[in-house]
MARRO-730795 format. One line per 5 residues: number of its first residue (from 1); their letters; for each residue x, y, z of C-alpha. Coordinates in nm, 4 decimals, decimal comma, padded with zeros to 6 digits, always signed. Example, Ala and Ser with C-alpha at 12.3 -4.5 7.8 and 13.67 -1.06 7.14 Angstrom:
1 = as = +01,2300:-00,4500:+00,7800; +01,3670:-00,1060:+00,7140;
This chain:
1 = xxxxx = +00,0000:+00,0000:+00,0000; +00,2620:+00,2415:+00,1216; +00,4912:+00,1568:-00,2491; +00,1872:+00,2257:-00,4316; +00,1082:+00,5533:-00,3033;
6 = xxxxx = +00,4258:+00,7008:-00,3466; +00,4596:+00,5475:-00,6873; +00,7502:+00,3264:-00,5783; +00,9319:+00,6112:-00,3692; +00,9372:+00,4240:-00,1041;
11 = xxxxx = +00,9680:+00,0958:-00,0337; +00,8922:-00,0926:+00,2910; +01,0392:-00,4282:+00,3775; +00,7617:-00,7142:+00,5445; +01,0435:-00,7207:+00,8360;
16 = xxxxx = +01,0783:-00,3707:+00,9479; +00,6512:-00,3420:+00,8874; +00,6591:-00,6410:+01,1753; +00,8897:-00,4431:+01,4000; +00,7171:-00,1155:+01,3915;
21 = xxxxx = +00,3957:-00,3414:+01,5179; +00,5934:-00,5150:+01,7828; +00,6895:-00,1123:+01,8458; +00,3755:+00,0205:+01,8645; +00,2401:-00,2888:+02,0444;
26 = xxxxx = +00,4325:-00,2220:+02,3147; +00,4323:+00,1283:+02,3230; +00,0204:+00,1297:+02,3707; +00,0361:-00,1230:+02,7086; -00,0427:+00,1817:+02,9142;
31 = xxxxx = -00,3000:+00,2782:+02,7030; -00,4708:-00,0649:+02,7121; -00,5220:-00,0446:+03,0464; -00,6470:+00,2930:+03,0703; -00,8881:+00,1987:+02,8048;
36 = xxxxx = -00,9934:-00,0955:+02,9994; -01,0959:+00,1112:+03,3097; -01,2732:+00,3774:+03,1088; -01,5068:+00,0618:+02,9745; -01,5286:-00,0922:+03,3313;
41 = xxxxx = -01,6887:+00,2942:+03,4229; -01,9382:+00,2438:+03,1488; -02,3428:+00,2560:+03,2744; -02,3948:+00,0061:+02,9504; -02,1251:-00,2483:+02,7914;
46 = xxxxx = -02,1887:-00,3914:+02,4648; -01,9904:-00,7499:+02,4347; -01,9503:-01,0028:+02,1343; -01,6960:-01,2307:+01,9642; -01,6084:-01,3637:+01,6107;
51 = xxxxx = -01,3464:-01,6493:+01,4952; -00,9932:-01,5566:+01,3439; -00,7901:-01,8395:+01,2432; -00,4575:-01,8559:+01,3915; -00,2181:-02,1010:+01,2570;
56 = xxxxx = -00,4884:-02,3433:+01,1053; -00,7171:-02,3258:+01,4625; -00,9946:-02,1465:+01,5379; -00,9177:-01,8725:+01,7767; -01,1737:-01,5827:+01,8480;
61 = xxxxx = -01,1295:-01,1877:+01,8311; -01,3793:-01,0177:+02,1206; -01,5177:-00,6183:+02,1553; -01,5584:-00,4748:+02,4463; -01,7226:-00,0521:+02,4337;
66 = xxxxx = -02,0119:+00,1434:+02,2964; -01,9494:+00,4053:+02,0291; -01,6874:+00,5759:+02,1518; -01,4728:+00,3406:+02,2791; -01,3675:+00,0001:+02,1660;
71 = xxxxx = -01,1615:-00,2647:+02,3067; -01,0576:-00,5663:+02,1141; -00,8673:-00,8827:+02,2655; -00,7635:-01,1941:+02,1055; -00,7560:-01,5581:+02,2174;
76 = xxxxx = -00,6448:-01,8665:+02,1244; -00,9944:-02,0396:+02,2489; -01,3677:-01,8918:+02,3044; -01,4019:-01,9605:+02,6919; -01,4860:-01,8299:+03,0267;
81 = xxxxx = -01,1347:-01,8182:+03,1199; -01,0122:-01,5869:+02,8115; -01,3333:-01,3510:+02,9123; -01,1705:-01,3045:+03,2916; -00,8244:-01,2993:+03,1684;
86 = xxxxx = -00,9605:-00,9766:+02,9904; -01,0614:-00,8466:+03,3453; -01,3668:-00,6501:+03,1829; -01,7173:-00,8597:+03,2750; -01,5435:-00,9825:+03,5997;
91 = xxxxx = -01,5161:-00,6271:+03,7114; -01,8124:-00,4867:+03,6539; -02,1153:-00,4370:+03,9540; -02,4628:-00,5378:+03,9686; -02,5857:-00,1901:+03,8594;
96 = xxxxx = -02,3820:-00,2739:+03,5095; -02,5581:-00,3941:+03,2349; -02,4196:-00,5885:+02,9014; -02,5407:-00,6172:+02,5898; -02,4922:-00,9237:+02,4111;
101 = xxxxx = -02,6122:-01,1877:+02,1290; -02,7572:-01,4708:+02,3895; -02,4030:-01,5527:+02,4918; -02,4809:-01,8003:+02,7464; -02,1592:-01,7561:+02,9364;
106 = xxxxx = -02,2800:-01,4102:+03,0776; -02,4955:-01,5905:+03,3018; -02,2442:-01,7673:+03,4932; -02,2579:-01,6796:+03,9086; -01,9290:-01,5599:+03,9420;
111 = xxxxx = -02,1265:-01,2382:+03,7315; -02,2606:-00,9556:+03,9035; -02,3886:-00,7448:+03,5888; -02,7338:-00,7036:+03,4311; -02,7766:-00,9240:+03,0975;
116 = xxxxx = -02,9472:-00,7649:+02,8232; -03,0405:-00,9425:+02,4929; -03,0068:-00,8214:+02,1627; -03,3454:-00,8387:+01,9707; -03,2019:-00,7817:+01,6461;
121 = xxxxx = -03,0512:-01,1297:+01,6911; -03,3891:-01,2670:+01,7933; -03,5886:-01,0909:+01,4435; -03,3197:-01,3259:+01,2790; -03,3832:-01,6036:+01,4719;
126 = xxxxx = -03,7902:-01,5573:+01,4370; -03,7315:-01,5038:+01,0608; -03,5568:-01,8877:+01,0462; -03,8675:-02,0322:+01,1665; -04,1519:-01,8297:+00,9817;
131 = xxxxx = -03,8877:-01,9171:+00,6786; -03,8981:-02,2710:+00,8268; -04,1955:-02,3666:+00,9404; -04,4488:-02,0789:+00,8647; -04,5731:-02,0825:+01,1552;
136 = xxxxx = -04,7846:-01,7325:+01,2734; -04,6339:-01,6750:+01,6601; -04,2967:-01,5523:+01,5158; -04,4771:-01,3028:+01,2784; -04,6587:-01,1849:+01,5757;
141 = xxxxx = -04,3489:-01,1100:+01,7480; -04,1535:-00,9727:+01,4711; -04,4424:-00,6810:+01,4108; -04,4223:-00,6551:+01,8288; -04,0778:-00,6294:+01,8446;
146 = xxxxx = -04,0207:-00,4056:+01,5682; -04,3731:-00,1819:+01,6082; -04,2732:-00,0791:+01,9902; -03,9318:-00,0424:+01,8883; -04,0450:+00,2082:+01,6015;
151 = xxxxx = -04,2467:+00,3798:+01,9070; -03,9779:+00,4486:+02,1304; -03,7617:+00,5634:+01,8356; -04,0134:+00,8381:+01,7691; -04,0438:+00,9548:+02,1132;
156 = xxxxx = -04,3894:+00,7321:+02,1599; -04,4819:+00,5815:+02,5430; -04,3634:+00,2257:+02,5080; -04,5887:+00,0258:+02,7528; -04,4052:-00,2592:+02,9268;
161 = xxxxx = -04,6844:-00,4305:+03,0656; -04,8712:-00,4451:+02,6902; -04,5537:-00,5450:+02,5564; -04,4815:-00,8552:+02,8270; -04,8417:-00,9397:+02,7504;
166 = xxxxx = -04,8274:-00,9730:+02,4107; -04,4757:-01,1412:+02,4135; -04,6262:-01,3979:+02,6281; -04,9423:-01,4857:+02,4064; -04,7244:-01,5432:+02,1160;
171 = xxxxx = -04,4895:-01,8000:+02,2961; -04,7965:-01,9924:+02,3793; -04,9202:-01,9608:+02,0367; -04,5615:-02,1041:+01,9338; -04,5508:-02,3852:+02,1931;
176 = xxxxx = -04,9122:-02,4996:+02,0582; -04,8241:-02,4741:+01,7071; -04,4701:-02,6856:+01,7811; -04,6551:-02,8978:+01,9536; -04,8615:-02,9657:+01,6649;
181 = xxxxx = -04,5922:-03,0029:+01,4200; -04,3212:-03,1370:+01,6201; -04,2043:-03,3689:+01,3455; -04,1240:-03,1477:+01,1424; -03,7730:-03,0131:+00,9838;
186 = xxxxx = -03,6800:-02,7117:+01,1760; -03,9036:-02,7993:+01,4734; -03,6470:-02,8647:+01,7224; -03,4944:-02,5656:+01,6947; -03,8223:-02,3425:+01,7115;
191 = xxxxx = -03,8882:-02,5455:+02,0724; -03,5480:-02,4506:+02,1508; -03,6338:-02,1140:+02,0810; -03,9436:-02,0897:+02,2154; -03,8050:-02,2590:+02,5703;
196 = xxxxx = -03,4951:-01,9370:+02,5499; -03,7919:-01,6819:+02,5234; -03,9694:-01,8233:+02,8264; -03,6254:-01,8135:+03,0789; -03,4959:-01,4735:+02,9218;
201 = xxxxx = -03,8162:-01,2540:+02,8873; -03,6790:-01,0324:+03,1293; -03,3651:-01,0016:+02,9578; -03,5285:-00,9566:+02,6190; -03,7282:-00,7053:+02,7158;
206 = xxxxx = -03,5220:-00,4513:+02,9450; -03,5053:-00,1907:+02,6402; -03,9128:-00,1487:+02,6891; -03,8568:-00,0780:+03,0854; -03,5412:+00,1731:+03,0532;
211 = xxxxx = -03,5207:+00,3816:+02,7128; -03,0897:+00,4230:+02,7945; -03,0775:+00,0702:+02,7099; -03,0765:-00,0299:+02,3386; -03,2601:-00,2969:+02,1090;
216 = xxxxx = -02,9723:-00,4261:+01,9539; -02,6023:-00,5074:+01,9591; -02,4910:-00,3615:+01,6913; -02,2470:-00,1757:+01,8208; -02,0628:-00,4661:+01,8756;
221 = xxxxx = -02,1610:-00,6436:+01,5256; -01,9996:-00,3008:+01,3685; -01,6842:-00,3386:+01,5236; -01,6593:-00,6576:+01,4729; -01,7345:-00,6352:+01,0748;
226 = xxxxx = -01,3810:-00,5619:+00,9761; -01,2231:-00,8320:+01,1319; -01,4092:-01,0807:+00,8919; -01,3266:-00,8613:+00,6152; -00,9771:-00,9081:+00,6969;
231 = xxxxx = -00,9970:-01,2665:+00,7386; -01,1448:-01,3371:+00,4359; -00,8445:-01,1323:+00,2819; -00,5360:-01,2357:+00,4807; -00,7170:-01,6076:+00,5985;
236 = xxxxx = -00,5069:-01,6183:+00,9334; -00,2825:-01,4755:+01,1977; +00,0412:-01,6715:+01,1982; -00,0036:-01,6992:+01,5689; -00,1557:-01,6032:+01,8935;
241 = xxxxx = +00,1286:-01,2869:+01,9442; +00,0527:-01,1188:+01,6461; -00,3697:-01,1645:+01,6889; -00,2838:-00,9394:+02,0274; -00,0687:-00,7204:+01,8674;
246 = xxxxx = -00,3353:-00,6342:+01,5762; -00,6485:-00,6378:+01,9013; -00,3952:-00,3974:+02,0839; -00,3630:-00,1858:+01,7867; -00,6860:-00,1747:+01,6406;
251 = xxxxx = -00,8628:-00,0987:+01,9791; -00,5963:+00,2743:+01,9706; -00,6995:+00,3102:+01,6112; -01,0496:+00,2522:+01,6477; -01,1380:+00,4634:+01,9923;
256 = xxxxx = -00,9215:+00,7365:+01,8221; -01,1612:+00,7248:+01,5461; -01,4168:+00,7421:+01,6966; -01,3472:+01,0742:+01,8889; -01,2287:+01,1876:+01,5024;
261 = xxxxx = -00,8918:+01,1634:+01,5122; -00,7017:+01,0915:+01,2096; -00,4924:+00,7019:+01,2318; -00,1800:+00,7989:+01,0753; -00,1189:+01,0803:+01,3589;
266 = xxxxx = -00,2583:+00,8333:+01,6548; +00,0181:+00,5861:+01,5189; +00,2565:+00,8632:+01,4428; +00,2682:+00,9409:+01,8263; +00,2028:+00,6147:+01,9771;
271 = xxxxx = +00,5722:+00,5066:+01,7952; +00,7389:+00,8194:+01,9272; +00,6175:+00,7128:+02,2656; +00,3384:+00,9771:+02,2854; +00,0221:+00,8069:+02,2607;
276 = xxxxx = -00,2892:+01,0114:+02,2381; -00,4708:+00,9598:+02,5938; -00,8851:+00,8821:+02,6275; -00,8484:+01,2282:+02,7980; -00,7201:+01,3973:+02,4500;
281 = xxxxx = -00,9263:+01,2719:+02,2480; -01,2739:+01,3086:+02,4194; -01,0777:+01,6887:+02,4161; -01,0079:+01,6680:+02,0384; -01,3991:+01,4959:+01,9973;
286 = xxx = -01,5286:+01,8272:+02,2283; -01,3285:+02,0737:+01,9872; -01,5000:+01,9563:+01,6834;
């Protein structure tokens, strides 16, 4: 990239490219942590993962933030223990609430937060079965879903009694109409479904209760997108030390960013041993 802008002015070896990334790696271990602590502060913590390959295994690439700050980490297996090795859901209080894609894990004891589901991730999962099966419950729920949400958007009351009501007719509707067709292909998985909307109502439906707390996940589905891109592209990390080093890296970039500062001075500074602080940029964010 860097030849072909400069028309073949300059040229950069693959080595030194690797040691300016070991550089800035290290250089940004301060600012890790501080970014850490500003996310443990947050009110509302938006959470998912995706798969990288690293050396021919599956690792997995997680976000941690909200839309101004973003914290990636990268480990060699999708488990409990790499999400407390982070030290982000393991420090956060009972008054904390996370925002996630039904990751089960979140609702292990050793948790103090507030879980809150992402209902963009259940219009999907209702779409499979009315794809699937037909059936009318999950249509019911999609307009439910996606009328209140509409509501609230515009500034309309959003009734959480009406909507817990509703919610709860049309997993009724779905367990008689399983019920019925229980032999069918795709049935299994609507019972499944219809059994995770029954324990997790309250988690589903936090957004209708407090309007700080969002419908979706996106957030962390965004910051996440990129990271496929490049794996699609590049196919793998050669191993586990450079996955951290580009999660290390990419969580400076992409909080800098998002306060609108420009990459090439963020990594500029961070190699001169000046990194940009969270403090500068939310000053740099309140200047524009």
């Amino acid at each position: 990239f860097i030849t072909g802008i400069s028309h073949g002015e300059i040229e950069t070896s693959a080595g030194y490219i690797a040691k300016l990334q070991k550089r800035l790696y290290e250089q940004l271990e301060r600012f890790d942590e501080e970014l850490k602590k500003e996310i443990i502060k947050l009110d509302i913590v938006h959470w998912d993962d995706t798969v990288i390959m690293i050396n021919k295994n599956r690792g997995c690439l997680r976000f941690y933030g909200n839309d101004k700050l973003a914290y990636y980490a990268s480990h060699e297996k999708k488990d409990k223990a790499g999400l407390d090795e982070d030290r982000i859901l393991n420090s956060l209080d009972a008054e904390k609430k996370v925002v996630h894609d039904h990751n089960i894990v979140n609702y292990n004891e050793e948790y103090e937060f507030m879980n809150v589901e992402c209902c963009v991730h259940l219009l999907r999962d209702l779409k499979k079965v009315v794809d699937n099966l037909g059936h009318e419950w999950p249509k019911k729920m999609i307009n439910l879903l996606l009328e209140e949400n509409t509501k609230r958007n515009e500034g309309e009351a959003v009734f959480p009694e009406y909507v817990g009501m509703i919610y709860d007719e049309c997993v009724i509707e779905g367990i008689m109409e399983n019920d019925s067709d229980e032999d069918k292909f795709y049935a299994k998985e609507e019972k499944a479904l219809l059994k995770r909307l029954e324990k997790y109502k309250e988690n589903y439906l936090m957004w209708t209760y407090n309007e700080d707390i969002p419908f979706s996940n996106n957030v962390s589905e965004r910051s996440l997108r990129s990271t496929k891109t490049k794996m699609k592209v590049s196919g793998q990390f050669q191993n586990i030390q450079n996955a951290r080093y580009y999660a290390r890296i990419k969580s400076y970039i992409e909080t800098g960013k998002r306060h609108g500062m420009n990459s090439i001075k963020l990594i500029e500074g961070a190699l001169k041993g000046e990194y940009i602080t969270i403090g500068q940029m939310k000053e740099h964010d309140n200047l524009y």
